[in-house]
Structures are given as C-alpha cells and as structure tokens.
N, C-alpha and C positions, 0 to 999 in steps of 0.2 A: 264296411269292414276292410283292416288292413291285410292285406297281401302279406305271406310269408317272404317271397322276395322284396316287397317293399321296406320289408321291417329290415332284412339284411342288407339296403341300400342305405337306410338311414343310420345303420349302425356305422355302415363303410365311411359313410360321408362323415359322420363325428368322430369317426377314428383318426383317419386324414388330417380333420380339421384341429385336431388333439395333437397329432405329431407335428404338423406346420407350425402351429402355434409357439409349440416348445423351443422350435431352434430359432424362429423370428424374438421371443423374446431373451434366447441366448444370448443370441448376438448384439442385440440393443442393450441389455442392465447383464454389465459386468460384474462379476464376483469379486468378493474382498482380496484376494490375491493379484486381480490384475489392473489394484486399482491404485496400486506402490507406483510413488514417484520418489526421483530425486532432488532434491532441497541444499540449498548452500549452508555452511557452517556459517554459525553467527559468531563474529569473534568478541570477546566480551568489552565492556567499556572500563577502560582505565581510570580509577581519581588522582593519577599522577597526570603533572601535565608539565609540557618543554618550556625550559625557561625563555624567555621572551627574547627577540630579536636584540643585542644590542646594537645594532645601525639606529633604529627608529627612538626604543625605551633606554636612555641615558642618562647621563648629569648634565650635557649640555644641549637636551632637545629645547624644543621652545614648547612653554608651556600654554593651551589654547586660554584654558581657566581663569589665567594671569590676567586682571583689569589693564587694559589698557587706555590713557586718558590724552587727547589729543586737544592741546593749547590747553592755555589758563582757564578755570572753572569754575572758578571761588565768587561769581556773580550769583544772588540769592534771585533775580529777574532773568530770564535766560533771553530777554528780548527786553529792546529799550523804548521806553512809550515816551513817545512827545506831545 
C-alpha cells in the first residue's frame, strides 16, 4: 500500500513536471504573433518596354542574317574529279 506522503510526492513531482514543461515548450513553438516577419515590396512588371539602343539597332548596323557568299559559286560539282 501507498503512503499518504508518497502520494503527495507524486503529485509534487507531476506538478513540477507540468509547470517545467510548460515554459520549455513556450519557449521552443512560438505563437502566431511572434511569428510576423518583414518581406520586401514586389514592384510590379511592366508590358512597356525602352526603346532600343540606337548605337547597336539602326539603318546602317550590319545585318548577321544577311547571306554572305565568298568567290564565284555557280559550279553544280564543288570539287573537280579527274
């Protein structure tokens, strides 16, 4: 049989162990209030866009697309077999 001070040691000890508890999990899992951060403004995206460089995009860039053909080519054999 249990001791009446036994009984009121076990009660002390899960009391303790009840209040300990409480502030060890305070401290660890934060409440919804302190859990606000600050975040940067997202500025929105534009569908205007800067006209283009005229140094580079002009009338007299050179154009890459442009064929370019180097010497005569009008040969239907591009090699001459003897």
């Amino acid at each position: 049989m249990l001791k009446q001070s036994d009984i009121a040691l076990v009660i002390l000890v899960a009391g303790l162990s009840l209040i300990v508890s409480f502030f060890v999990v305070g401290a660890l899992i934060k409440t919804p209030t302190d859990r606000s951060s600050e975040i940067e403004k997202v500025v929105a995206i534009s569908t205007e866009f800067p006209p283009p460089d005229s140094r580079i995009f002009n009338d007299a860039a050179l154009n890459p697309t442009e064929l370019i053909q180097i010497g005569p080519g009008g040969s239907e054999q591009p090699f001459e077999l003897n």
